[in-house]
C-alpha positions in Angstrom: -56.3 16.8 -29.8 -55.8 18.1 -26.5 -58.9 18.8 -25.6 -60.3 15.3 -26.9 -57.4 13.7 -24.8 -58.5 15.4 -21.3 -62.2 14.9 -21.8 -61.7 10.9 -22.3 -59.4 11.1 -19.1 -62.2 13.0 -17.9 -65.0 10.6 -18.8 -62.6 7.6 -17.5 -62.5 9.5 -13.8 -66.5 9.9 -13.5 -67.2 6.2 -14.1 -64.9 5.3 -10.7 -67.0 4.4 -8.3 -68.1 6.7 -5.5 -67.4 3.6 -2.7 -63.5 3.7 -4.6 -63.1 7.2 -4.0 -63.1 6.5 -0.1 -61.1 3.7 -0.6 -57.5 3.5 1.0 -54.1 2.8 -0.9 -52.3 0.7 0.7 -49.1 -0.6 -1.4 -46.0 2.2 -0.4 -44.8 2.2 -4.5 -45.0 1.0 -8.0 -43.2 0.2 -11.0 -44.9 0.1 -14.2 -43.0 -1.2 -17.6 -45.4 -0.7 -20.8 -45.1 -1.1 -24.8 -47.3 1.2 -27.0 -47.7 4.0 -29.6 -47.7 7.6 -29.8 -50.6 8.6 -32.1 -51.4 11.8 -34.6 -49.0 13.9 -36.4 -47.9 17.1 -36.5 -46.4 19.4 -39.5 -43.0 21.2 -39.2 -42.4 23.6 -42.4 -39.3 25.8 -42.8 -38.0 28.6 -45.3 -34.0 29.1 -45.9 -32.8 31.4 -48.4 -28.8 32.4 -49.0 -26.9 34.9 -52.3 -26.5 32.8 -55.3 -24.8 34.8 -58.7 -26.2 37.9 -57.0 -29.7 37.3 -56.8 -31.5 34.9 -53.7 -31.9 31.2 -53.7 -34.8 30.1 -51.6 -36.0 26.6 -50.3 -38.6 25.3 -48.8 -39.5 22.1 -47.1 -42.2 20.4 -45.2 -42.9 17.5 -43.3 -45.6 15.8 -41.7 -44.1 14.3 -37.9 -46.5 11.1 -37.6 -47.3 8.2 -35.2 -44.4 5.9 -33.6 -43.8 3.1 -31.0 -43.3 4.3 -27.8 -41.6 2.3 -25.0 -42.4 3.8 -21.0 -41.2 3.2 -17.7 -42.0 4.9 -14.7 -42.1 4.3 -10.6 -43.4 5.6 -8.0 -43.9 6.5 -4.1 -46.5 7.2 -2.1 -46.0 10.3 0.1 -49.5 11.1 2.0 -52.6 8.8 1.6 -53.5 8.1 -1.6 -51.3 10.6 -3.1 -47.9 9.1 -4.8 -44.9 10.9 -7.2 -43.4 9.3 -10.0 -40.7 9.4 -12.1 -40.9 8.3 -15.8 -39.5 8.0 -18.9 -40.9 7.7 -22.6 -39.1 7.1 -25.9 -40.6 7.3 -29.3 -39.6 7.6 -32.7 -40.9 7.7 -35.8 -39.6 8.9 -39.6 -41.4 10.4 -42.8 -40.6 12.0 -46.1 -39.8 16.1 -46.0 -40.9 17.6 -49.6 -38.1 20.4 -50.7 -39.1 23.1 -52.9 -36.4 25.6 -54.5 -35.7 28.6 -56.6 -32.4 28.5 -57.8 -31.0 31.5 -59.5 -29.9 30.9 -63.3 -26.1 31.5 -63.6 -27.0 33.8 -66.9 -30.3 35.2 -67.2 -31.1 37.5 -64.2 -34.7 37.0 -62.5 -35.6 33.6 -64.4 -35.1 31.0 -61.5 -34.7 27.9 -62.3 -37.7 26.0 -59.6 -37.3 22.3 -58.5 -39.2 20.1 -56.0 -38.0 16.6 -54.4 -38.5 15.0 -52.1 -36.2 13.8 -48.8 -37.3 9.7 -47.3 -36.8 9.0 -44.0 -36.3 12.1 -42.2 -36.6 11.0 -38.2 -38.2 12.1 -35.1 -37.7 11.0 -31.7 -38.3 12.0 -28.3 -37.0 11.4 -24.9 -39.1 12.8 -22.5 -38.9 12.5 -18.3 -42.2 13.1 -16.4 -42.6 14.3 -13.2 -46.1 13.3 -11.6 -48.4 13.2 -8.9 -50.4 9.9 -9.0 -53.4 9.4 -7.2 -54.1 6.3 -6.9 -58.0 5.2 -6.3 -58.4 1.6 -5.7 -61.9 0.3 -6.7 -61.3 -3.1 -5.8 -58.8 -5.3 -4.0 -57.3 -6.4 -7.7 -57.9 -2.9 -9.6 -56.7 0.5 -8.9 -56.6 3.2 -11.3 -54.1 6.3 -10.9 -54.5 9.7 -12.3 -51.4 11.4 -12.9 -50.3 15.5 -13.4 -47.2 17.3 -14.1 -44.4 18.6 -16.0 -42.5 16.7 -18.9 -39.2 17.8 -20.0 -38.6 16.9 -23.6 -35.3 15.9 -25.6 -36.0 15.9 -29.1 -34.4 14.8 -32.4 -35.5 16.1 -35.5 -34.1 15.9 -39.0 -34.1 19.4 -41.1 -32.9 20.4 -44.5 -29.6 21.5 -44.6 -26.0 22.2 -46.3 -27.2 25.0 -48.6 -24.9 26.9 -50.3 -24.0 28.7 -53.5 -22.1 25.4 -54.7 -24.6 23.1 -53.6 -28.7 23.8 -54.3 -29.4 20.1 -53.0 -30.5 20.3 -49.5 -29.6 16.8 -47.5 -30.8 15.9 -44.1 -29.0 16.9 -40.7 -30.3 15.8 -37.3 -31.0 18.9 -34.8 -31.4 18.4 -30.8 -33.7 20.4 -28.5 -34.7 20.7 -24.8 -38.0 21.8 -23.8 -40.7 22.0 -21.3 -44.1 20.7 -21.3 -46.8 18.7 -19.5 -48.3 16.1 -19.8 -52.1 14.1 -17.7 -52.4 10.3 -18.1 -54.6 7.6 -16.5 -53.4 3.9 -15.7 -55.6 1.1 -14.8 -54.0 -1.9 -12.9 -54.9 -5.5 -12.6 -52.9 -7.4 -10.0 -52.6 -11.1 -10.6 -50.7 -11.7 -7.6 -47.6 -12.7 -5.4 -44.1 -12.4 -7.3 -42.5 -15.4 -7.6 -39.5 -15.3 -5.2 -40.1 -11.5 -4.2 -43.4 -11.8 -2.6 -44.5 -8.1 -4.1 -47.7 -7.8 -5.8 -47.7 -7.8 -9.8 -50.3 -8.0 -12.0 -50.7 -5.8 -15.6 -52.3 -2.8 -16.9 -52.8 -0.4 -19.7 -52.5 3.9 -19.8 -53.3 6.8 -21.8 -51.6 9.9 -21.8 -51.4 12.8 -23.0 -48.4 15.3 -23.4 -47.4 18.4 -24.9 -44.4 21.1 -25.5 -43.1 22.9 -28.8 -39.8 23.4 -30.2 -38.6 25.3 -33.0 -36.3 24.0 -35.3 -33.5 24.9 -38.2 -35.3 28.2 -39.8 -38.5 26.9 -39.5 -41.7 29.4 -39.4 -43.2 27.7 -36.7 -42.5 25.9 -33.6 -43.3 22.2 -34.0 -45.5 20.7 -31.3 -44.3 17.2 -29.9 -46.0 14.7 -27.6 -49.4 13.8 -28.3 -52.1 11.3 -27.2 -50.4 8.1 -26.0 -51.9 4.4 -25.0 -49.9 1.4 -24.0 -50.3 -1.9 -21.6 -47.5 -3.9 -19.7 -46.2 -5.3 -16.6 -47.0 -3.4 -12.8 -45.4 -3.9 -9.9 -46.6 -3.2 -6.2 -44.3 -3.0 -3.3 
């Protein structure tokens, strides 16, 4: 997914004109305000075992972390040239069904668990991640610019695990975890301005992106970390001042 993500960011930058490349950005800043999903998914599996009438109870769950709405805001400055940094912020969510396996121990026979499987609806995701970019911004006309943005991303994510296990309760239910974490994250952002605010005189117009961003965080007793981000498109409102 990654790699398909930066070679279509990749492919968007080649088809700028060389005559853009050279042109000059003029505007000193930018606010953009955008609606739009978070696509592909990503599994999160875990193993939790604890003494039940002296033998081991294990558990296992899975979940698959899918698609979600995503709602984005960022704004920037431009420092030297064309060259601008932003500051943005991204929220999606999204929920899904976590399958629970389980030995249980039988209280009388020794070594003749008892095995059950359910299943556990609605178990949510969400991330709030901050991104911290260099944009630079190639106009190709005196309507359409497109910026290329780079940087870090610091992620705050909520996940929903399996939990309360204990000897007087085999039944897992769901508890919602929080972690920080670092990642990064590349985009593109095409802009079409339409023209004079009403009452402000600054530029607006609209415009779509794509982006894509990536960290991991590990979560409950899971086996593995669980990757979050992923390939992103949305459109909205852009402001030029």
């Amino acid at each position: 997914m990654l790699k398909a993500g930066v070679l279509a960011l990749c492919l968007c930058a080649v088809t700028v004109p060389a005559s853009a490349q050279q042109m000059q950005w003029t505007d000193r800043g930018f606010v953009s305000i955008n609606g739009g999903g978070q696509v592909g998914s990503h599994d999160l599996a875990s193993t939790q075992s604890f003494p039940l009438f002296d033998e081991t109870a294990l558990v296992t769950s899975s979940q698959s972390v899918g698609s979600g709405g995503l709602f984005d805001i960022s704004g920037g400055y431009r420092v030297w040239e064309n060259l601008a940094v932003s500051l943005g912020y991204t929220h999606t969510s999204s929920k899904s069904d976590m399958n629970v396996s389980a030995s249980i121990p039988d209280p009388v026979f020794f070594d003749q668990p008892h095995l059950v499987t359910t299943s556990l609806s609605g178990a949510k995701h969400s991330e709030n991640v901050v991104n911290i970019d260099a944009v630079w911004m190639l106009p190709v006309t005196d309507k359409i610019d497109v910026g290329f943005s780079l940087g870090p991303s610091i992620f705050s994510v909520k996940q929903d695990v399996a939990a309360n296990l204990s000897e007087s309760n085999s039944t897992p239910t769901l508890v919602s975890e929080s972690k920080t974490t670092a990642g990064i994250n590349i985009g593109l952002d095409v802009t079409y301005l339409l023209g004079k605010f009403p009452g402000l005189g600054n530029n607006w117009g609209v415009g779509a992106f794509t982006r894509y961003t990536w960290g991991s965080a590990k979560f409950g007793n899971s086996s593995d970390k669980l990757t979050v981000g992923g390939f992103q498109i949305g459109a909205g409102a852009r402001f030029r001042f």
